[in-house]
Backbone bond lengths (Angstrom), bond angles and torsions (degrees), N, CA, C in turn:
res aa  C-N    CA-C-N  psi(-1)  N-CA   C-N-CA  omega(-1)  CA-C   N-CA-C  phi
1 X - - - 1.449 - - 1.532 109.16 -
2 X 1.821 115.20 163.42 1.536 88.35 -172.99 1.454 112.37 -97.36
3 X 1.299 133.69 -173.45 1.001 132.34 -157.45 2.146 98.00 -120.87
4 X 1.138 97.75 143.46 2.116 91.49 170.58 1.286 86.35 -113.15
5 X 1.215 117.74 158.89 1.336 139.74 153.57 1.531 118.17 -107.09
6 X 1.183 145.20 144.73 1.205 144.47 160.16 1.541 121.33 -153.84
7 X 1.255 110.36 132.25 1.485 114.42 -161.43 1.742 95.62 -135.70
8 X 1.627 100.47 159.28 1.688 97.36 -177.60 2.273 90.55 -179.40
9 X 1.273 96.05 157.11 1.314 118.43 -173.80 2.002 91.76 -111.15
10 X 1.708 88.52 106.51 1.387 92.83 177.05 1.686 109.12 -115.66
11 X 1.615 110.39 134.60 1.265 105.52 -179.18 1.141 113.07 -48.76
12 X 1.901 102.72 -161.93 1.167 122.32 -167.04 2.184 82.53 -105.65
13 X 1.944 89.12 147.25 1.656 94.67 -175.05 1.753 115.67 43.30
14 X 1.256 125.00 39.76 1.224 159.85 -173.83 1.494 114.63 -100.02
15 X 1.164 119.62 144.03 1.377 123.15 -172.72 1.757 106.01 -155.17
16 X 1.589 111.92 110.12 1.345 92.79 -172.83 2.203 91.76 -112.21
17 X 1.415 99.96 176.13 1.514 116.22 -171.67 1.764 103.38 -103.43
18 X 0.911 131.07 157.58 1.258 143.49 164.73 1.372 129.54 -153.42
19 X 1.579 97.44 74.22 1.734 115.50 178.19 1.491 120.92 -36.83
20 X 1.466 126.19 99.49 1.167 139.71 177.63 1.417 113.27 -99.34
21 X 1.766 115.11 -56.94 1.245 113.29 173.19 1.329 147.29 -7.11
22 X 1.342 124.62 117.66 1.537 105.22 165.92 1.606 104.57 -140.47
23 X 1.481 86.34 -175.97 2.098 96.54 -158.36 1.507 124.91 -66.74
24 X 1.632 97.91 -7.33 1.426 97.97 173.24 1.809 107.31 -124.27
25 X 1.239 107.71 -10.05 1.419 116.99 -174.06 1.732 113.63 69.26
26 X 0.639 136.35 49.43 1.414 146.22 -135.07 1.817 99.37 -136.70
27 X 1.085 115.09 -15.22 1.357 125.84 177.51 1.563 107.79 -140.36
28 X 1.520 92.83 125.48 1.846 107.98 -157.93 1.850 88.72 -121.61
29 X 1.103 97.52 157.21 1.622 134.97 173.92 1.627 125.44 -90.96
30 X 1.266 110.60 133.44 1.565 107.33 166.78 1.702 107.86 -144.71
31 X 1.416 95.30 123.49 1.563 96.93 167.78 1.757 118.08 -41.91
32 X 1.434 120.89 152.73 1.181 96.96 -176.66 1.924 92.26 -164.93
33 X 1.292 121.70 -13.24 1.012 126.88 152.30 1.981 115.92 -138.08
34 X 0.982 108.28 150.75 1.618 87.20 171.06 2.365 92.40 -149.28
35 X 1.482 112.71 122.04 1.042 86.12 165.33 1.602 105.01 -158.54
36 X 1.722 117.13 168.24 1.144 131.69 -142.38 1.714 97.39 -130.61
37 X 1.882 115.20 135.08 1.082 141.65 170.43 1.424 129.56 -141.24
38 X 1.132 110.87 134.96 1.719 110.62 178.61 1.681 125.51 -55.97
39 X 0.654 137.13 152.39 1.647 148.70 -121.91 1.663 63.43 -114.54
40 X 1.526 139.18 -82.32 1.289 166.32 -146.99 1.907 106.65 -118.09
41 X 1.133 122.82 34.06 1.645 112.40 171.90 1.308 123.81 -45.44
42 X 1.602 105.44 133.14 1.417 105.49 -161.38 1.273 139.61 75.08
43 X 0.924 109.10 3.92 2.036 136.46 -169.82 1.885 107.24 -138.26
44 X 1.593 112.78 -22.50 1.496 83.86 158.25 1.528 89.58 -153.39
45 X 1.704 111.36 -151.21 1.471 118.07 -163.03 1.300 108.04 -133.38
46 X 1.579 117.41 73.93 1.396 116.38 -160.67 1.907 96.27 -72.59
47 X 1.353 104.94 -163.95 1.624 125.85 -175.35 1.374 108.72 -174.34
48 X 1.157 102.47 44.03 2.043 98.30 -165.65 1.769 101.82 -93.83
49 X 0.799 99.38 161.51 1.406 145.89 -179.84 2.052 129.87 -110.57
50 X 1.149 109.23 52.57 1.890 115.49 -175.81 1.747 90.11 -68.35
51 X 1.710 103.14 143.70 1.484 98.00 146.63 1.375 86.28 -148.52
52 X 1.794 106.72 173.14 1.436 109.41 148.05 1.322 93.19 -140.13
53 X 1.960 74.78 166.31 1.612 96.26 175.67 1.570 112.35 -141.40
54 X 0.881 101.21 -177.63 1.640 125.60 -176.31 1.736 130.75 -65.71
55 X 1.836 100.37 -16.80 1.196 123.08 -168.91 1.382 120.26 -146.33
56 X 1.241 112.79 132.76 1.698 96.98 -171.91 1.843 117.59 -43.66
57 X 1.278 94.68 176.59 1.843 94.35 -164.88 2.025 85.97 -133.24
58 X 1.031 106.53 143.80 1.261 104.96 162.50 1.554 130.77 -115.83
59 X 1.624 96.83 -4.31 1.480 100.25 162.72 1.461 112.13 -158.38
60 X 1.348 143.51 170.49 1.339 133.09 -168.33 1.788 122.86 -111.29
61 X 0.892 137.09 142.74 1.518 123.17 -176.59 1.137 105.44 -152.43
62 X 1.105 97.39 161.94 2.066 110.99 -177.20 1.407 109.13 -74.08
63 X 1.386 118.36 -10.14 1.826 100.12 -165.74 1.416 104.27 -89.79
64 X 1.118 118.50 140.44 1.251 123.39 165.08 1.538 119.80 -101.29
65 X 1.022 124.46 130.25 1.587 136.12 -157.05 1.776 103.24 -119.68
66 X 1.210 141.30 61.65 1.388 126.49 171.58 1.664 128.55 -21.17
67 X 1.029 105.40 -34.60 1.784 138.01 -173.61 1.378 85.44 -54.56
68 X 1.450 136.59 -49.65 1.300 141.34 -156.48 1.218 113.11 -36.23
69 X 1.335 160.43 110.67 1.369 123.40 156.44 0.968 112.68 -74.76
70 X 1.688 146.62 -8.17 1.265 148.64 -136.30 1.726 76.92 -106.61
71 X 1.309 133.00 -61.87 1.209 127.79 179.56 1.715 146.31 -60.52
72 X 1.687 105.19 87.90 1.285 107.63 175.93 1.783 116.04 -53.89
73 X 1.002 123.45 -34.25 1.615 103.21 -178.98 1.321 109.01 -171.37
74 X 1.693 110.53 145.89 1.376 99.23 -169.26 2.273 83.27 -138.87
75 X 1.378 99.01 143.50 1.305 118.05 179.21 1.949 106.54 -144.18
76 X 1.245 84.94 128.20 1.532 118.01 -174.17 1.735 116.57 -94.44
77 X 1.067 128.17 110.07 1.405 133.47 -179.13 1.544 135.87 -118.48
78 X 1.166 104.21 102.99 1.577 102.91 -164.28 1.655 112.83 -117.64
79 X 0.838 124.46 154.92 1.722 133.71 -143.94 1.497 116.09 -139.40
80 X 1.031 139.43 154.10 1.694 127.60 143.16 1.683 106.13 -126.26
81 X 1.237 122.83 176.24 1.340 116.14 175.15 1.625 110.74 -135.16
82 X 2.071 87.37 48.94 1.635 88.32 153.16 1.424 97.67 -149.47
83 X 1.582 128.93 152.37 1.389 133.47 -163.93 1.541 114.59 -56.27
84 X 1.504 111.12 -21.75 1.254 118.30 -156.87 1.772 93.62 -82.46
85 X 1.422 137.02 7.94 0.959 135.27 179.77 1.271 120.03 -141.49
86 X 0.999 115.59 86.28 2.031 108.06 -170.18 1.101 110.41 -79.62
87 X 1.682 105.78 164.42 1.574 116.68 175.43 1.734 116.43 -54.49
88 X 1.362 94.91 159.98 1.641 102.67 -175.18 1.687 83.57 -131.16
89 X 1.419 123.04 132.84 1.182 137.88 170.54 1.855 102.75 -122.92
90 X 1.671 94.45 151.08 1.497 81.62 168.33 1.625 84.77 -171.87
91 X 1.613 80.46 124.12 2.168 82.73 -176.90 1.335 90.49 -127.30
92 X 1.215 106.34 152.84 1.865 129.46 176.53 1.584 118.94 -133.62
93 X 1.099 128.50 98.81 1.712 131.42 -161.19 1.777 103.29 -123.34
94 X 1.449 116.20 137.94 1.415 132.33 -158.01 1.814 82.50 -96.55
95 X 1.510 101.13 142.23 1.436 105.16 156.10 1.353 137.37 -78.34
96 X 1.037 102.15 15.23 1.791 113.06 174.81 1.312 134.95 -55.29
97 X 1.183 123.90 136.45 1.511 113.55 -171.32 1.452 89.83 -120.19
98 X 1.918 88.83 149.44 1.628 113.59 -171.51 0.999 100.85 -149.64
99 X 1.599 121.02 171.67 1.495 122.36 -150.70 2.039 88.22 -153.10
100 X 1.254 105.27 27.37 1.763 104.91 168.01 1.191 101.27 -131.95
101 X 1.823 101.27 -165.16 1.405 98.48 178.34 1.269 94.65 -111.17
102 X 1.551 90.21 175.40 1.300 105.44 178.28 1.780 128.59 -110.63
103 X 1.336 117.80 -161.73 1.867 117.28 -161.07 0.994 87.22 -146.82
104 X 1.563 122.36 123.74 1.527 120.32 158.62 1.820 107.88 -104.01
105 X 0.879 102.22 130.74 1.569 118.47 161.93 1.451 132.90 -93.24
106 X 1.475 119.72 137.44 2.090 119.01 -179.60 1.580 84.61 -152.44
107 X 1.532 67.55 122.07 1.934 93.62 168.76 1.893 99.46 -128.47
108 X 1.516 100.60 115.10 1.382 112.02 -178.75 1.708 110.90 -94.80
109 X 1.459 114.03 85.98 1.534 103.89 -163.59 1.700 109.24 -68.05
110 X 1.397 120.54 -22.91 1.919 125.12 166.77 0.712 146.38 -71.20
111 X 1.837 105.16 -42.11 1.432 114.53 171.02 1.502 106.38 -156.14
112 X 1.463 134.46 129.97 1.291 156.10 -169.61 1.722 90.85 -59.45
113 X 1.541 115.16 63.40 1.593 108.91 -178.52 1.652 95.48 -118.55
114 X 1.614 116.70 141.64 1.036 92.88 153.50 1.158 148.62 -96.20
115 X 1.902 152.62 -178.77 1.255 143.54 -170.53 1.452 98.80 -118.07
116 X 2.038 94.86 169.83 1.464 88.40 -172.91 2.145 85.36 -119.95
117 X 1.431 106.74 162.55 1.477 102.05 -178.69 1.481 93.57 -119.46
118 X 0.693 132.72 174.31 1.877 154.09 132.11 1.521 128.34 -123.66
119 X 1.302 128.82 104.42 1.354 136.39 166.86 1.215 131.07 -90.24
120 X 1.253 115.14 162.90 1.516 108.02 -170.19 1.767 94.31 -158.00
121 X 1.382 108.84 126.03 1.820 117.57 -158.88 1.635 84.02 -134.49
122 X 1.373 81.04 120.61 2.023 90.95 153.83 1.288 124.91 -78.67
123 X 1.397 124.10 128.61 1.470 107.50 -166.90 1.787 100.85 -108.15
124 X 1.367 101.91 136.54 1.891 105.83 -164.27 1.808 81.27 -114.08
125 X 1.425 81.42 152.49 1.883 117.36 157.91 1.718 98.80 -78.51
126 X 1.816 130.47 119.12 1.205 112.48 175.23 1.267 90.72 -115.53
127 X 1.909 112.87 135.87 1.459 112.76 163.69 1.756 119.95 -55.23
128 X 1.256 117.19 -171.40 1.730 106.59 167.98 0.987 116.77 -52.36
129 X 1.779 115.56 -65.05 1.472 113.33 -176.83 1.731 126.18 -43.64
130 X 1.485 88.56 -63.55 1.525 77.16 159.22 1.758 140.71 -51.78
131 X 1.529 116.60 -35.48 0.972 108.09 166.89 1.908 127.38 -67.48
132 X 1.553 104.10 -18.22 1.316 107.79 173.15 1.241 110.91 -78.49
133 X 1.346 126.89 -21.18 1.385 112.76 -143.30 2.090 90.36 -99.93
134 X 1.541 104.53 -29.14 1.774 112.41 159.40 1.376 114.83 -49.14
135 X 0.915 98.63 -68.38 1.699 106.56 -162.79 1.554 99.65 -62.46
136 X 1.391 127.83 -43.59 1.575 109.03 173.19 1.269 115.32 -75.26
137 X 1.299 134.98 -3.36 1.359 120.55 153.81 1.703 112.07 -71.17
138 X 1.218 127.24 -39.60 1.316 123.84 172.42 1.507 109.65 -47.75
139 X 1.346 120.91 -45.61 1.549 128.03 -151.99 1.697 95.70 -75.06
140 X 1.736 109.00 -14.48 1.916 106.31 -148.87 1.925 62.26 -102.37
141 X 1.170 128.87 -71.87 1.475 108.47 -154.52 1.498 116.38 -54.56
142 X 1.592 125.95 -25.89 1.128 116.64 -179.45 1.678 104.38 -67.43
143 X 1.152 118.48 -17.27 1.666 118.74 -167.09 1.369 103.66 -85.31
144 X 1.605 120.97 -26.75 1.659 129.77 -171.58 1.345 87.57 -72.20
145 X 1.317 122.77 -24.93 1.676 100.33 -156.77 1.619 93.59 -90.88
């Protein structure tokens, strides 16, 4: 199946969109890479926090909650800005397939810096069932919220 890529420099308490949607939902998504870099590596001391999810976000925070269902993946990035200490990355992404778009979130708890992401989504053919059985999970998390 083919693969999208999409990459972007999201501020600090930042929330970017990633239009997937379409009119019949009929074509679903799977995480398949997800990864995280300093805006400035080696030049400062980030502590960020990227996730996405499944549902719009209206504000961003450091906690990460597994429990989420709304949350496809959350990756943690921490930095120093001297050689003698390298970055520590650590991303964790659900195999779930979905048929919306998605919300990325960066919560910089050290310094108001921003990060850069790169994704990578498998894009599937979903029969009906499958396309029903996505989209009413979307419809039950938009209702939790």
């Amino acid at each position: 199946m083919p693969i999208k890529s999409f990459r972007g420099l999201i501020a600090q308490d930042g929330i970017d969109t990633i239009t997937l949607h379409t009119n019949t939902g009929s074509t679903g998504y799977r995480l398949k890479r997800f990864e995280l870099i300093a805006n400035n590596p080696g030049t400062e001391t980030p502590e960020s926090v990227v996730k996405i999810y499944k549902i719009p976000q209206t504000t961003a925070t450091s906690e990460i909650d597994f429990s989420d269902n709304t949350m496809l993946a959350a990756g943690y990035y921490s930095g120093e800005n001297t050689p003698n200490f390298p970055q520590d990355v650590v991303v964790i992404f659900d195999n779930e397939i979905f048929n919306q778009d998605i919300y990325i979130t960066h919560k910089n708890d050290s310094e108001a810096k921003a990060m850069n992401y790169y994704i990578e989504i498998e894009q599937l053919k979903l029969d009906l069932t499958e396309n029903t059985v996505a989209t009413l999970k979307d419809i039950r998390n938009i209702e939790q919220q």
